[in-house]
C-alpha positions, 0 to 999 in steps of 0.5 A: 458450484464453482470451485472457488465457492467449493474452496471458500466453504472449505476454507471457513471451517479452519480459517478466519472467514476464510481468509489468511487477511481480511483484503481478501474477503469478499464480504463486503461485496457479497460474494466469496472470494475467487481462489486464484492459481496462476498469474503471468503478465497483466493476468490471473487465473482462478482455479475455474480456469477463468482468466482477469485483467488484473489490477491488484498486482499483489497489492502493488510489488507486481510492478514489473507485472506479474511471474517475472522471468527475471525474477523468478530465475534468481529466486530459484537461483537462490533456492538452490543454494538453500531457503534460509541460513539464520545467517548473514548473506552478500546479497543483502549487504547488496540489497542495503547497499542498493536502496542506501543509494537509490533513496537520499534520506537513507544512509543506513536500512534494516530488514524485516519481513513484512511492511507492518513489522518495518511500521513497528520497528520505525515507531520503536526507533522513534520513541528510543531516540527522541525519549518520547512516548507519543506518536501522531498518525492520520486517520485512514492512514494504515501502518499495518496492524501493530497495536499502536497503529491500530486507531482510525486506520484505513483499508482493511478496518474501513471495509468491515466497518470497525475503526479500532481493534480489540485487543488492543490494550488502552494504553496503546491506543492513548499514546496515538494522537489522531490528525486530520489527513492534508490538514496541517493545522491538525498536527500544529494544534496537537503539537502546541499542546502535547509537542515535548511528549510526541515522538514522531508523526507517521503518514503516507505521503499519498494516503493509498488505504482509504482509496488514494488520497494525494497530498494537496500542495504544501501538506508534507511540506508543513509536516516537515517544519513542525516536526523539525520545529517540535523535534519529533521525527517525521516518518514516511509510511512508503510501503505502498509509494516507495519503488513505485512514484520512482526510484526515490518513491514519494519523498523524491515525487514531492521533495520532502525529506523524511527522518525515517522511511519504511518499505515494502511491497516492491523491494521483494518482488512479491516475496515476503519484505520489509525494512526500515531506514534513516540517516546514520545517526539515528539507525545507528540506535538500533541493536546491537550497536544501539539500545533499540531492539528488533531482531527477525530470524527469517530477516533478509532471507535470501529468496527475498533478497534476490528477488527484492534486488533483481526488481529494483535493479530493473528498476533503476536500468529501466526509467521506460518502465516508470513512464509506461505505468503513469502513462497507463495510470493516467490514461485510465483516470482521464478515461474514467473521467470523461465517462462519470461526465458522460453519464452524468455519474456522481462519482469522482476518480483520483489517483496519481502516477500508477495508481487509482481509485474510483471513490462512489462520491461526488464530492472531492475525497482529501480525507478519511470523513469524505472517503466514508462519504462512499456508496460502497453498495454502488461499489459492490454492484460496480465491482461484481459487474467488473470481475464476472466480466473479467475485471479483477480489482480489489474487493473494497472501496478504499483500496488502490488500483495498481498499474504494472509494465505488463498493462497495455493500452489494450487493457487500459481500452477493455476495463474502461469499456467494460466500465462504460457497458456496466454504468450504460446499463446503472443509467437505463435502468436507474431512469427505467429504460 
């Protein structure tokens, strides 16, 4: 028994599937999860000692890759100094002051601790300043796991099959209104009949939980007019985006101006993050110069802070390391596409910048229903084959790849040909060679 296996039996007597997040499980490819004990680089090592290309990345905040040394050297730095004061710190008015100049629709930021509390407090903001109760989200479009958001959302629920939660009280779920991903007429027709009643409409502006899923032209751009014709705020979900389409993240890739923005991911480093923001009229609602409440005791921890700052600071000193990761992100997906071609495979790659995702279907994948459309047993064969080849991807057929600087070309060239080797062999023996 590997020890892996050892750990995942341990691990399902006192934890939920064995899991801290259902990501994490392997259930859906019929397996149990590789317990992972190092990374450095574009690599992880399980506790069997067996070394992966790795293109989880932590779920996208691993840009720079992985155990930076410049980061890891201000978060022991901060250590030092102590873990958590419950008090106010310069590096955090560093940290604000930072993302302020980097995004241009944000004039002002709050700091949470995680991408779904920086989702809550957006929503909450959004419903004070408009006076509104409703809120209009896509379906497989995740915000993170708050009741409200819980409905048709993406990832995580996908892969287990459950399009809602329970738990979530009914009166949650009635105030959420369901469009249709890269169909504005969607939102234009809820909006005509409920416009005075919704508050905001939320989206990833590439929609990264059901696969990756890019806008098609024009979609954001809608979005904006109705919400400014209707008055509802428009909020972009750039936890995933923001910090990795560039410095300005999606809205500055696209050229729509958000009301609101949540982050996550990137801004930590690979520590626990989150934060929210705006223009100054609108965050200067929140407590205590406003009546919208939201506190956090551990928001803008110092280990945080420093490391979230010393990434993003490369970041901007850095613009090399944007065009290395699409360079990788494309390569991949161009080589992607020439072997589905090559063999003839009904399955379609997507993706834009340094992210991809290779959707088990033959038709294009622009929303949740052609996302669901997957073989996701073709999937779990695929990725089973990767990862015993040293191949670490994510578990689920609707989550991203993710790039980072530490990537080459080198690693780009191994995962397609083991690709390759693994679709040669589905061919021969799906012809009975």
């Amino acid at each position: 028994m590997s020890r892996s296996e050892e750990l995942f039996q341990r691990a399902v007597l006192c934890m939920p599937g064995g899991v801290n997040s259902p990501v994490r499980a392997y259930q859906s490819v019929g397996s149990w999860p590789r317990f992972i004990r190092r990374a450095w680089g574009a690599r992880v090592e399980d506790e069997d000692g067996r070394t992966y290309i790795d293109y989880i990345n932590s779920w996208g905040p691993m840009i720079l890759g992985h155990n930076d040394p410049r980061i890891r050297e201000a978060v022991v730095k901060a250590a030092e100094k102590g873990l958590s004061f419950g008090a106010a710190t310069e590096k955090e008015v560093e940290m604000a002051e930072l993302i302020c100049r980097l995004v241009p629709s944000v004039e002002m930021v709050r700091m949470v601790n995680s991408g779904t509390e920086a989702v809550m407090s957006a929503i909450r903001l959004a419903r004070g300043y408009t006076g509104r109760d409703k809120i209009i989200k896509f379906a497989g479009c995740y915000h993170g796991h708050s009741d409200s958001l819980l409905v048709k959302a993406g990832s995580g629920v996908m892969t287990g099959g459950i399009p809602d939660s329970a738990g979530v009280p009914a009166g949650c779920a009635a105030d959420t209104l369901t469009a249709v991903y890269n169909d504005s007429s969607s939102v234009e027709a809820i909006l005509e009949e409920q416009g005075e009643q919704v508050a905001a409409v939320i989206v990833e502006p590439v929609a990264a939980n059901m696969g990756v899923v890019e806008p098609k032209r024009g979609f954001l751009q809608d979005l904006r007019s109705l919400c400014t014709k209707y008055g509802a705020l428009l909020i972009f979900d750039e936890v995933i985006t923001g910090f990795r389409l560039g410095l300005d993240g999606a809205q500055g890739y696209y050229g729509v101006k958000p009301d609101l923005t949540t982050f996550g991911k990137i801004i930590g480093g690979g520590m626990p993050v989150g934060a929210y923001g705006g223009s100054r009229e609108i965050m200067n609602h929140v407590a205590p110069v406003g009546n919208v409440y939201q506190a956090g005791t551990l928001s803008g921890n110092p280990l945080a802070m420093a490391a979230g700052y010393t990434e993003l600071t490369i970041l901007e000193k850095h613009p090399e390391i944007y065009r290395h990761i699409n360079q990788m992100g494309e390569k991949f997906r161009t080589g992607m596409r020439s072997m589905l071609k090559k063999f003839d495979l009904p399955y379609t790659i997507t993706g834009v910048g340094s992210l991809a995702c290779l959707f088990f279907t033959q038709d294009p994948v622009t929303d949740y229903e052609k996302a669901k459309e997957s073989d996701t047993n073709a999937f779990a064969s695929y990725f089973m084959y990767m990862l015993n080849h040293g191949i670490h991807l994510a578990p689920s057929q609707f989550e991203a790849i993710f790039f980072s600087y530490a990537h080459s070309d080198v690693d780009v060239v191994e995962t397609l040909r083991t690709a390759e080797r693994y679709f040669s062999q589905f061919r021969s023996e799906k012809n009975g060679e």
